[in-house]
C-alpha atoms as a printed R data frame, in Angstrom:
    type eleno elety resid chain resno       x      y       z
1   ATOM     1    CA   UNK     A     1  -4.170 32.566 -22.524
2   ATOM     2    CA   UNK     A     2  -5.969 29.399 -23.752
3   ATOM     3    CA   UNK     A     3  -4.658 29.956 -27.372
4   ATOM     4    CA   UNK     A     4  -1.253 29.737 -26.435
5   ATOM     5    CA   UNK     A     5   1.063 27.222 -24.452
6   ATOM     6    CA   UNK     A     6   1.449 28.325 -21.327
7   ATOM     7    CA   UNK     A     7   4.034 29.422 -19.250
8   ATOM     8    CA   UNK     A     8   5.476 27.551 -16.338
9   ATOM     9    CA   UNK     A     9   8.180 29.228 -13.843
10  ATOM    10    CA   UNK     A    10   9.955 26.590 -12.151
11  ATOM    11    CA   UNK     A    11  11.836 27.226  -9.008
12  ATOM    12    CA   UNK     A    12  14.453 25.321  -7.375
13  ATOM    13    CA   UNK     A    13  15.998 26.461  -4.138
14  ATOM    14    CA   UNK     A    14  19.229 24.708  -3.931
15  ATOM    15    CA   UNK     A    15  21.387 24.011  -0.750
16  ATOM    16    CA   UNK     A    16  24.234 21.415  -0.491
17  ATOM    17    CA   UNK     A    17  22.329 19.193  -2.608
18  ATOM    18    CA   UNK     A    18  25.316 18.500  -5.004
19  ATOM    19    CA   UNK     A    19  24.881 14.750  -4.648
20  ATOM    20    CA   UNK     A    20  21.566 14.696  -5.830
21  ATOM    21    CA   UNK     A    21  21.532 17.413  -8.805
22  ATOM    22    CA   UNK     A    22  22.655 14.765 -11.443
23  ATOM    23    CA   UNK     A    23  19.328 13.006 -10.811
24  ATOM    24    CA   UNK     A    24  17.626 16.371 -10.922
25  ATOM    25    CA   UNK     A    25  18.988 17.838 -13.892
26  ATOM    26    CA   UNK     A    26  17.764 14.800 -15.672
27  ATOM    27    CA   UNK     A    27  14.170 15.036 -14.486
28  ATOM    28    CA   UNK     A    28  14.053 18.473 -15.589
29  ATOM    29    CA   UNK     A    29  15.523 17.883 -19.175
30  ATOM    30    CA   UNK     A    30  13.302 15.352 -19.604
31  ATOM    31    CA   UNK     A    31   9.820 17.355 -18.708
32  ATOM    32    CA   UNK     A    32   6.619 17.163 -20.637
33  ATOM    33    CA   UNK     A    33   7.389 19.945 -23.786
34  ATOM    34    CA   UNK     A    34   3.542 20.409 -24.238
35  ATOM    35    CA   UNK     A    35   4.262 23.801 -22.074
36  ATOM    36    CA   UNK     A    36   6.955 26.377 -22.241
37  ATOM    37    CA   UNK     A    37   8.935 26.558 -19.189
38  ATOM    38    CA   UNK     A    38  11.496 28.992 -17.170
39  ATOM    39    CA   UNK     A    39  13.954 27.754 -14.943
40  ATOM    40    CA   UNK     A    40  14.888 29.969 -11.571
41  ATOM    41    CA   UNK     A    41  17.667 28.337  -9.989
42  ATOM    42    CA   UNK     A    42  18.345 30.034  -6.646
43  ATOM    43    CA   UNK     A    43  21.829 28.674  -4.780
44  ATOM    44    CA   UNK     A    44  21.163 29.251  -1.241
45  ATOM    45    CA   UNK     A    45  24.575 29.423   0.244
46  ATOM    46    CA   UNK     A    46  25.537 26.055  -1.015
47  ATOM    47    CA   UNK     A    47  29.159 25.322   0.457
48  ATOM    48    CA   UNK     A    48  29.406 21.825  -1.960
49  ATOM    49    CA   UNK     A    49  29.608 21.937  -5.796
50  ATOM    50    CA   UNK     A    50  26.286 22.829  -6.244
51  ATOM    51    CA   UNK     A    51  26.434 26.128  -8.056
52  ATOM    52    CA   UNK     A    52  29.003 25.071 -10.356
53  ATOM    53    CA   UNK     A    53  26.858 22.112 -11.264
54  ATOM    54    CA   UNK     A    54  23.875 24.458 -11.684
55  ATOM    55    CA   UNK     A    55  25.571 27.061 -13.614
56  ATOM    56    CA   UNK     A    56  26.391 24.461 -16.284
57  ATOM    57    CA   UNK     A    57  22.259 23.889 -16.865
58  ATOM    58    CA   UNK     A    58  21.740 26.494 -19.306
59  ATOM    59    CA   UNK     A    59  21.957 25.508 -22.423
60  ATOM    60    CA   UNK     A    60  20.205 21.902 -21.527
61  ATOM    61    CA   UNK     A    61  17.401 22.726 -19.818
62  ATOM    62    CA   UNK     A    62  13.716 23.219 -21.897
63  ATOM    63    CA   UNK     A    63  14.020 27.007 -21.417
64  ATOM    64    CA   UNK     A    64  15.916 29.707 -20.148
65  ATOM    65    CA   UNK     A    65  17.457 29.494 -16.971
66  ATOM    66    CA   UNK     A    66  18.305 31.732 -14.482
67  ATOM    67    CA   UNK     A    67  20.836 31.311 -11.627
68  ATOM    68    CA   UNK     A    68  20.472 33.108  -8.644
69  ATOM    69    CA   UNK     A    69  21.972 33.712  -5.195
70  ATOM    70    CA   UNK     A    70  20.069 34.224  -1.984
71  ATOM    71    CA   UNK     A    71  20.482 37.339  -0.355
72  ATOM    72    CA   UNK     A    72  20.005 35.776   2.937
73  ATOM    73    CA   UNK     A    73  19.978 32.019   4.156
74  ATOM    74    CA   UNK     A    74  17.008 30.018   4.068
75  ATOM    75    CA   UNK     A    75  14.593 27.965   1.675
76  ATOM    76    CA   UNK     A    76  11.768 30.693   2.585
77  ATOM    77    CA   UNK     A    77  13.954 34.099   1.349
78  ATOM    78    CA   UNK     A    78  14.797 31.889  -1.277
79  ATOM    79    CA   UNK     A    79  11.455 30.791  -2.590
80  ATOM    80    CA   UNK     A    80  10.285 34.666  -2.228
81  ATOM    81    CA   UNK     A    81  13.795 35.964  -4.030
82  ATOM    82    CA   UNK     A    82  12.986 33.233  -7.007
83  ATOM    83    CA   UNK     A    83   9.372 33.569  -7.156
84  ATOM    84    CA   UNK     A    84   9.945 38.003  -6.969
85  ATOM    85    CA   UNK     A    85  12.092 36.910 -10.644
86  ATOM    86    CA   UNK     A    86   9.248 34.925 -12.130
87  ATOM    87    CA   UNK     A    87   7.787 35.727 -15.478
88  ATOM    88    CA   UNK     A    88   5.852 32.694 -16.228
89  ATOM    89    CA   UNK     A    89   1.744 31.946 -16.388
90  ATOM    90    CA   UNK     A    90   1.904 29.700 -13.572
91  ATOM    91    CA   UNK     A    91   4.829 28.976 -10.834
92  ATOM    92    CA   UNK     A    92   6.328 24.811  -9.390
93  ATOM    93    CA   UNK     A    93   8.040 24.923  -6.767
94  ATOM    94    CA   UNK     A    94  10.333 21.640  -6.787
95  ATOM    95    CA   UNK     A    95  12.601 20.543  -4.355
96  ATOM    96    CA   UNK     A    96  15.870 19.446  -5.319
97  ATOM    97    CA   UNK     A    97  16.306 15.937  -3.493
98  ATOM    98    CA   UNK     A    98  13.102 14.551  -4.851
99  ATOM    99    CA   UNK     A    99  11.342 13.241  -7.891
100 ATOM   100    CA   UNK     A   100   8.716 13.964 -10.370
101 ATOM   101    CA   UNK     A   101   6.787 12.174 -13.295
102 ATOM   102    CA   UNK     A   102   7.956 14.139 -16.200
103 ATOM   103    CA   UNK     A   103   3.986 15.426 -16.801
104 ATOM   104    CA   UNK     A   104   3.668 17.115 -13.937
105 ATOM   105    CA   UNK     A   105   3.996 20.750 -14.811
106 ATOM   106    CA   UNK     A   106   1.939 20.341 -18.116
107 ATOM   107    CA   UNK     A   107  -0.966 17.973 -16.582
108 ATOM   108    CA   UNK     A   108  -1.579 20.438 -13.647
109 ATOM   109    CA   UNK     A   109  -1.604 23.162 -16.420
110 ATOM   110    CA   UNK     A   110  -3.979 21.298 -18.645
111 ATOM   111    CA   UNK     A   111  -6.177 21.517 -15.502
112 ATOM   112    CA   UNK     A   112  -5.727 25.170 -14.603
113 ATOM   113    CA   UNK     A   113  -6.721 26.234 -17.649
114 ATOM   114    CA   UNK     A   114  -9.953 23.491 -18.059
115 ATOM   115    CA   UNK     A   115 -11.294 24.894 -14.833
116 ATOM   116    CA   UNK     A   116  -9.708 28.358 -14.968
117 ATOM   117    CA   UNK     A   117  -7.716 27.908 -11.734
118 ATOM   118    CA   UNK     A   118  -5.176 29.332  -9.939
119 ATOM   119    CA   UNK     A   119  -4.233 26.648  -8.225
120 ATOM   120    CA   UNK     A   120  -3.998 22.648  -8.773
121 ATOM   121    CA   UNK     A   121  -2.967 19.945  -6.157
122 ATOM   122    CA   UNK     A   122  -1.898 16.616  -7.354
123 ATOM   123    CA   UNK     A   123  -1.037 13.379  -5.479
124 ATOM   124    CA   UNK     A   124   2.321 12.389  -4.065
125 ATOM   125    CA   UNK     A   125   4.279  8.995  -3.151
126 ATOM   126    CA   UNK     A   126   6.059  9.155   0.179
127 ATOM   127    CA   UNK     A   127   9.362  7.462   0.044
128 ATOM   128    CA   UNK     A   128  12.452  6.471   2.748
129 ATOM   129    CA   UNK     A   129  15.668  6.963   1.265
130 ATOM   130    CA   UNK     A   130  15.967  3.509   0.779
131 ATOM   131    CA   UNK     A   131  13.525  3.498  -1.958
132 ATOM   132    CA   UNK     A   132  10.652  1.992   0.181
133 ATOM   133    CA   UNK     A   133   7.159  3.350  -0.101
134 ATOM   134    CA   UNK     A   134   5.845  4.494   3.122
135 ATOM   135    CA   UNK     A   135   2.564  5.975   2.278
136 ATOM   136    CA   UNK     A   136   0.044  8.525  -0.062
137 ATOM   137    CA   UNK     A   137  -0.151 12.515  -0.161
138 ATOM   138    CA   UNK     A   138  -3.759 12.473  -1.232
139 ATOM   139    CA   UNK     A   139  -4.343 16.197  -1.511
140 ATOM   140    CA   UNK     A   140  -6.279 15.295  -4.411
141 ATOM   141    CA   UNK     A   141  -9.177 13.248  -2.719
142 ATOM   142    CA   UNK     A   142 -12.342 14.970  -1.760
143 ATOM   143    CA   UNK     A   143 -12.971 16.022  -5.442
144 ATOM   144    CA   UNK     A   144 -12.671 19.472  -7.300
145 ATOM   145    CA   UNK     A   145 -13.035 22.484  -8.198
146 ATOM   146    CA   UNK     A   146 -13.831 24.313  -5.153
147 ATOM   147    CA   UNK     A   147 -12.929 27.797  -3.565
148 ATOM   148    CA   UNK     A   148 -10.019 29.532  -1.291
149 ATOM   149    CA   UNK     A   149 -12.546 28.851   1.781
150 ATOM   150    CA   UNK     A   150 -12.760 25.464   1.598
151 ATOM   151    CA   UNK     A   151  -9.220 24.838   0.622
152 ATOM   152    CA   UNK     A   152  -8.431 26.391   3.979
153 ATOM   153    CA   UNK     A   153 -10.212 24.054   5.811
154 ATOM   154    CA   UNK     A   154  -8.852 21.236   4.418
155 ATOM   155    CA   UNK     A   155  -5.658 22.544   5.209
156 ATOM   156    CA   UNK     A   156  -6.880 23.060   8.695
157 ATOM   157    CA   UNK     A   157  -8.289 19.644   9.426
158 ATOM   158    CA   UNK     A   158  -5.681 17.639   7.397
159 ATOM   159    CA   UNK     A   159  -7.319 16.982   4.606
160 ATOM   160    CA   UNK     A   160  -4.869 19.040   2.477
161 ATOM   161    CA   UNK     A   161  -1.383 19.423   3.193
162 ATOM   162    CA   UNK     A   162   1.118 22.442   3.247
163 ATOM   163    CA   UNK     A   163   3.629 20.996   1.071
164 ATOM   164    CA   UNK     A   164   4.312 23.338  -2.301
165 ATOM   165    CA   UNK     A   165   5.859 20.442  -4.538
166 ATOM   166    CA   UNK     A   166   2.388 19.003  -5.533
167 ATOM   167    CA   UNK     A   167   0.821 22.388  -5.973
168 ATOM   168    CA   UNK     A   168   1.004 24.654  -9.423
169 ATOM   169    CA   UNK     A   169  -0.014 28.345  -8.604
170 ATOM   170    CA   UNK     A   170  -0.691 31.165 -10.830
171 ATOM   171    CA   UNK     A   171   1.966 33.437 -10.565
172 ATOM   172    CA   UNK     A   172  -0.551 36.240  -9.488
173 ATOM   173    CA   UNK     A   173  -2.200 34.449  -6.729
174 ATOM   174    CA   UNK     A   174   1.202 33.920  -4.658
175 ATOM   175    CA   UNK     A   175   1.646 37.701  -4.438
176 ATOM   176    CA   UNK     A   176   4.977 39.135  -3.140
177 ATOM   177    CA   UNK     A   177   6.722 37.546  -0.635
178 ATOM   178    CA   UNK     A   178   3.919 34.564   0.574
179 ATOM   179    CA   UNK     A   179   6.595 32.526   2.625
180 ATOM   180    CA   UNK     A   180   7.086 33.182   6.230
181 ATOM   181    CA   UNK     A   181  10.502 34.008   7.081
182 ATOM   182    CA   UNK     A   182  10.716 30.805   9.214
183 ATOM   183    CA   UNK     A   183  13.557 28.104   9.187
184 ATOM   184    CA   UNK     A   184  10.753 25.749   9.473
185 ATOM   185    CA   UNK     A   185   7.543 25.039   8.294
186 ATOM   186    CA   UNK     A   186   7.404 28.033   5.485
187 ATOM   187    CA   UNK     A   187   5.347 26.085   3.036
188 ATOM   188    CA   UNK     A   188   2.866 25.347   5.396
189 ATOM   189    CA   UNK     A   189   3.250 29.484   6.353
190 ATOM   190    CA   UNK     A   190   2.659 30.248   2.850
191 ATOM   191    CA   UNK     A   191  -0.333 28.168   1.776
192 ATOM   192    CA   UNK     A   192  -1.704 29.755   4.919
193 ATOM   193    CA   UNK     A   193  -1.237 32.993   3.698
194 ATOM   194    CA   UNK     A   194  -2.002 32.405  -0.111
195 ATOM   195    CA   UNK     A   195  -5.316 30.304   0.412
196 ATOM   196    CA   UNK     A   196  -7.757 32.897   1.436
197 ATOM   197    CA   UNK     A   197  -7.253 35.113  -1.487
198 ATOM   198    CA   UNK     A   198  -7.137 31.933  -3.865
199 ATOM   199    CA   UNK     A   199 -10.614 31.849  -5.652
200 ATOM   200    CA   UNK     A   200 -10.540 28.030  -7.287
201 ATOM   201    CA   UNK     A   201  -8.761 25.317  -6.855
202 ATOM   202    CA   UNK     A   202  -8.623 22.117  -8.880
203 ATOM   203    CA   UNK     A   203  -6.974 18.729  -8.257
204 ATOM   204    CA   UNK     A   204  -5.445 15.964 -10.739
205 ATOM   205    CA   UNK     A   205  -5.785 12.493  -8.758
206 ATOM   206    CA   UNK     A   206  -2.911 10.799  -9.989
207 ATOM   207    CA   UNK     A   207   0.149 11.109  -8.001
208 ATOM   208    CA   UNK     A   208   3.270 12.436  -9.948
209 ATOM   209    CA   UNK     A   209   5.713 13.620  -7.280
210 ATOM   210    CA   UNK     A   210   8.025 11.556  -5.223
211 ATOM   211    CA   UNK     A   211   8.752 13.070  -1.890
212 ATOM   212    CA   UNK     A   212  11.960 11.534   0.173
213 ATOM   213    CA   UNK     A   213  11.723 11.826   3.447
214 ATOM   214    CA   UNK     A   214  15.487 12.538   4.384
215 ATOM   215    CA   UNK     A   215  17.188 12.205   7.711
216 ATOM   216    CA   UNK     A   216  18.881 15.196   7.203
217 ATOM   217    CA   UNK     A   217  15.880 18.064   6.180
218 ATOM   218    CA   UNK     A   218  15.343 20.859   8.612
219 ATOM   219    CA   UNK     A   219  12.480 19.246  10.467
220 ATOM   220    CA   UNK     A   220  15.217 16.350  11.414
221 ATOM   221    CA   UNK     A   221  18.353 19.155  12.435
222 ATOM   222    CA   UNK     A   222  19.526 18.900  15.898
223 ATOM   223    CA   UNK     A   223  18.072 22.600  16.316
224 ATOM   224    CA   UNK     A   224  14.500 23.703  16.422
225 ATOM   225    CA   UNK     A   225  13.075 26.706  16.874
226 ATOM   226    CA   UNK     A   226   9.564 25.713  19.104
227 ATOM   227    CA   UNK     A   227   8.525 29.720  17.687
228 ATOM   228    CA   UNK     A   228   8.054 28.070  13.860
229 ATOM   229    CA   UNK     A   229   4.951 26.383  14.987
230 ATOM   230    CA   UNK     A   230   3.821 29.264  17.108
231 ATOM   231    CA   UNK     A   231   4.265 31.592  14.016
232 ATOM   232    CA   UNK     A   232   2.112 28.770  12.017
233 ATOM   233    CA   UNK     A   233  -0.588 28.850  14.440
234 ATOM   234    CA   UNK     A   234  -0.177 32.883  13.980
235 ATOM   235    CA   UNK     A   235  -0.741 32.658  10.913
236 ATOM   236    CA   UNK     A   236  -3.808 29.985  10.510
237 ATOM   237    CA   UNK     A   237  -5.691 32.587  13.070
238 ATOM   238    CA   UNK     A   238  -5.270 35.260  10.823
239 ATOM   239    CA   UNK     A   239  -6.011 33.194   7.667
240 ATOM   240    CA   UNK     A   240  -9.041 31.594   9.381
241 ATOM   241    CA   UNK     A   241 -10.087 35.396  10.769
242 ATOM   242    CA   UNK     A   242 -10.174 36.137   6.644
243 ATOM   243    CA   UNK     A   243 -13.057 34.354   5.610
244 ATOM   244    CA   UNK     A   244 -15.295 34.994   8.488
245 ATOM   245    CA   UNK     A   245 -16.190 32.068  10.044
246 ATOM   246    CA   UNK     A   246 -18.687 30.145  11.006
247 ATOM   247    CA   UNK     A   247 -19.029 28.173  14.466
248 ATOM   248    CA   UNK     A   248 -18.960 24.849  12.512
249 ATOM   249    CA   UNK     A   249 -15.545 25.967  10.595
250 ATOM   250    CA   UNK     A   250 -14.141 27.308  13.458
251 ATOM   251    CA   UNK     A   251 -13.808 23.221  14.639
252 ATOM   252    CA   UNK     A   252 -10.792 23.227  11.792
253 ATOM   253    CA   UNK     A   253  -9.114 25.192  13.404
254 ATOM   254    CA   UNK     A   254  -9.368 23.508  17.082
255 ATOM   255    CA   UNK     A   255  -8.283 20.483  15.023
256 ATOM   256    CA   UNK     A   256  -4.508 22.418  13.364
257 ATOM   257    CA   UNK     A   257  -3.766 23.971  16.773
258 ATOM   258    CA   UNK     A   258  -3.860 20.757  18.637
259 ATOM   259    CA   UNK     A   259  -2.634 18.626  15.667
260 ATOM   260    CA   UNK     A   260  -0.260 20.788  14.058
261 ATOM   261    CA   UNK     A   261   1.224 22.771  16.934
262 ATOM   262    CA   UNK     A   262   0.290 21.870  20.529
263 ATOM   263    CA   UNK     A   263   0.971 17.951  20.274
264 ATOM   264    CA   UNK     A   264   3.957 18.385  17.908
265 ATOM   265    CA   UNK     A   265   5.618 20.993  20.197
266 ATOM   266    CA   UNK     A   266   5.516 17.893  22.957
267 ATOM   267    CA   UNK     A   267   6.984 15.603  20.155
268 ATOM   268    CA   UNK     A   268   9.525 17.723  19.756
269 ATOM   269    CA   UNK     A   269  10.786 18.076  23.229
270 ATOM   270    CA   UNK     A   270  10.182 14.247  23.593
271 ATOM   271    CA   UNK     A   271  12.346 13.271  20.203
272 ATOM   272    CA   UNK     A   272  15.657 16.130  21.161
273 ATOM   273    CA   UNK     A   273  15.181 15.687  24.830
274 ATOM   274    CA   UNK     A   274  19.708 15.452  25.249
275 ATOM   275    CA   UNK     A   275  19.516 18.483  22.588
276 ATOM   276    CA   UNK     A   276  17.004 20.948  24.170
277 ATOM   277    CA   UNK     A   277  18.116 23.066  26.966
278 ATOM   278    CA   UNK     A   278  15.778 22.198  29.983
279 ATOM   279    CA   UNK     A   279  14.469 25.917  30.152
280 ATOM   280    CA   UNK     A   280  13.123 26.153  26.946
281 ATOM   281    CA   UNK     A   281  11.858 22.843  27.299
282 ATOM   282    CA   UNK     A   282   9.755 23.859  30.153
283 ATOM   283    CA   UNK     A   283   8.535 26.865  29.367
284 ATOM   284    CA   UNK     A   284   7.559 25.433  25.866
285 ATOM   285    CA   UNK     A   285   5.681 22.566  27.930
286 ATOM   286    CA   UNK     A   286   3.577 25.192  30.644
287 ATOM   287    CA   UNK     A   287   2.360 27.137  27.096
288 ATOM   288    CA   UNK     A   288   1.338 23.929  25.418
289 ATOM   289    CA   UNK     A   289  -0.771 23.064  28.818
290 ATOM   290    CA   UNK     A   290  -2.071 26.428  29.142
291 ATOM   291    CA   UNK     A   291  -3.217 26.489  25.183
292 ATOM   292    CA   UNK     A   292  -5.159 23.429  26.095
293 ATOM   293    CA   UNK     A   293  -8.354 23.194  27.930
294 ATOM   294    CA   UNK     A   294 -11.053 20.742  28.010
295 ATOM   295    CA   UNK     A   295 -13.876 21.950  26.338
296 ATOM   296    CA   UNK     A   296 -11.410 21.695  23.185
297 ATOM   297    CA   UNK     A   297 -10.292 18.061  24.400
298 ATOM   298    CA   UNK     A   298 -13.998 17.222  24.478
299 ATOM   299    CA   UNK     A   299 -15.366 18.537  20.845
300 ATOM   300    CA   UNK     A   300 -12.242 16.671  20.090
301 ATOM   301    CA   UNK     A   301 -13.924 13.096  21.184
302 ATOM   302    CA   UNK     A   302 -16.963 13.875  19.899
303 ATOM   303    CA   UNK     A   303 -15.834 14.490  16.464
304 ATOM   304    CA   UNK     A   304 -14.526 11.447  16.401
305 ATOM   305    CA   UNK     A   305 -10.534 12.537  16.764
306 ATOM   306    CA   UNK     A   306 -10.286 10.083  20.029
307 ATOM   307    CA   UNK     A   307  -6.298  9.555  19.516
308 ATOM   308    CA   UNK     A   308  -5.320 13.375  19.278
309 ATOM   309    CA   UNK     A   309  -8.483 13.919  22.430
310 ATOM   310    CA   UNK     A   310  -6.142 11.185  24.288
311 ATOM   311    CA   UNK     A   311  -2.937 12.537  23.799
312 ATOM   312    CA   UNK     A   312  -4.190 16.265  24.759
313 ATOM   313    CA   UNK     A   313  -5.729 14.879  27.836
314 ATOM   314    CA   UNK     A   314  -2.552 12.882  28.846
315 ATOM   315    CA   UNK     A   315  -0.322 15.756  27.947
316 ATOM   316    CA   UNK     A   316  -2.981 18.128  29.967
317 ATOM   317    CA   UNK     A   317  -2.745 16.402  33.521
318 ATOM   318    CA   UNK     A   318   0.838 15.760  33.011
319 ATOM   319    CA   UNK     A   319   3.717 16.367  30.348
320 ATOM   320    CA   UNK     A   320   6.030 14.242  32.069
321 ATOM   321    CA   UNK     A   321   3.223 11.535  31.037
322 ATOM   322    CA   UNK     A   322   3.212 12.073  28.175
323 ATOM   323    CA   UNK     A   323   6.562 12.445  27.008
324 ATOM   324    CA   UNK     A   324   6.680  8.413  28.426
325 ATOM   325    CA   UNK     A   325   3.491  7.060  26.324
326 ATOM   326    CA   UNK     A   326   5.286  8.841  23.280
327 ATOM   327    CA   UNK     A   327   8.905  7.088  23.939
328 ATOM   328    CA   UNK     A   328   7.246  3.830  24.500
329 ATOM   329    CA   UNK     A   329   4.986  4.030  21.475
330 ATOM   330    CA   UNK     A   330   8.040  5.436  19.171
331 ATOM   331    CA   UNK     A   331   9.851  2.959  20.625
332 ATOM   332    CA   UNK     A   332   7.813  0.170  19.736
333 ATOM   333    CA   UNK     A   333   6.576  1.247  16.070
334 ATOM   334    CA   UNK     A   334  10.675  0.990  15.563
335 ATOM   335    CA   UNK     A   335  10.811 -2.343  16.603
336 ATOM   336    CA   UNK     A   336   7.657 -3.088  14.043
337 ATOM   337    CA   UNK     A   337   9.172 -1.548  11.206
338 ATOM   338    CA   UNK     A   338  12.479 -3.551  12.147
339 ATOM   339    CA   UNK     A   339  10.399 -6.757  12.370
340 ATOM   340    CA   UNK     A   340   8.854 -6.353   8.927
């Protein structure tokens, strides 16, 4: 494969995101030409102008394009519909209301193929709306290459994140069907499932994808579904139960359920408090308290991970608790950012 270009498969789930497809189009027409590329467009029950604007791609786009539709609703069946079409080497999976340094497909390529993996991580740029920079997606610290196993605890304790945008897979290491059929959190679901059979993974620490956060993604909808993160934590126990663990990697995993799931459940009822109905919100609370106990709370300290200790002890004794320390401290890091 090293004697020829190589392929890259990029997909593009597309919903409603007619106003931002101008700006996309142009990022894509303008990528790096030191790879070949195919484009797999998949319209996810758009009710804007978005196919029609994506249907007119085809003959500008560095390769050939292909325009599906979902055959059900939701970014995950999407991603696993496109990636199911995919012919290419290696598969990018952009979103459509971001942006990308025009080298990113080829410069995660050139470092596939220097340390023969299947998958790279690059840096990203977090972003408000507004154009202001709000912080650094440094899945590329911590140096490279390494293996599936440790790329699994990084996930686990934070040190690598779920997101697929800064991530360049070969196309046979994602399988069939990696994405979770979630509404939320299906990238996370995925790299969860396609890490432990991942054998090396290599990093390019320069960051060359913009990620927006918008107001209006799933994770900010005025419906949640609190079984997302459950199905998440699902999944990390059978990723983690993969590799075989040892009693010193089994902390990372202590460290996702409280951090990625138990706490953020509580957010969650705390942030939609009008929009969740008070059942749900209850019963979602007494399974969060239960999950906890204080043997957890305690490695918790003495790792060092005193904030996320706190909050599980607050939230332990008493939910109603916490769901006051995290209004007051939302409430003031608003007034901060409106300050500055």
């Amino acid at each position: 494969m090293t004697s020829k270009k190589a392929r890259v498969s990029v997909v593009l789930p597309v919903h409603n995101a007619a106003v931002y497809l101008r700006r996309t189009h142009r990022q894509l027409v303008t990528l790096d030409r030191s790879v070949d590329y195919e484009f797999v467009i998949i319209d996810d029950h758009s009710s804007d102008d978005s196919r029609d604007q994506i249907l007119g791609w085809g003959d500008t786009l560095p390769g050939p394009v292909r325009v599906l539709s979902a055959s059900r609703r939701g970014v995950a069946h999407a991603r696993n519909q496109a990636i199911f079409a995919c012919t290419g080497d290696y598969v990018w999976l952009a979103d459509a209301d971001d942006e990308w340094d025009p080298t990113i497909a080829s410069s995660m390529v050139a470092v596939a193929r220097e340390h023969l993996a299947d998958l790279v991580v690059c840096n990203a740029i977090k972003r408000t709306t507004a154009g202001e920079d709000i912080g650094i997606i440094a899945d590329a610290a911590g140096g490279s290459p390494y293996d599936g196993r440790e790329a699994l605890m990084r996930l686990l304790d934070g040190r690598l994140q779920g997101h697929l945008w800064n991530k360049l897979f070969l196309r046979e290491a994602l399988g069939t069907d990696p994405f979770p059929a979630t509404r939320a959190h299906s990238d996370l679901g995925g790299m969860l499932r396609v890490l432990p059979r991942v054998k090396r993974i290599a990093a390019v620490p320069q960051s060359l994808y913009v990620y927006f956060q918008n107001p209006n993604s799933i994770l900010n909808s005025k419906t949640y579904d609190f079984g997302d993160l459950r199905q998440s934590l699902k999944l990390a126990e059978e990723a983690f139960q993969e590799i075989n663990p040892n009693q010193d990697e089994f902390y990372s995993l202590i460290q996702f359920t409280y951090r990625n799931v138990l706490i953020p459940s509580l957010n969650e009822i705390s942030r939609r408090k009008s929009a969740i109905d008070r059942g749900v919100a209850r019963d979602v609370r007494r399974a969060v308290q239960s999950r906890m106990n204080w043997r957890d709370i305690t490695l918790l300290t003495k790792r060092g991970h005193r904030k996320l200790a706190a909050q599980a002890s607050i939230a332990k004794v008493s939910a109603t608790a916490y769901h006051l320390v995290y209004r007051v401290a939302t409430a003031r890091s608003q007034h901060s950012l409106a300050v500055d």
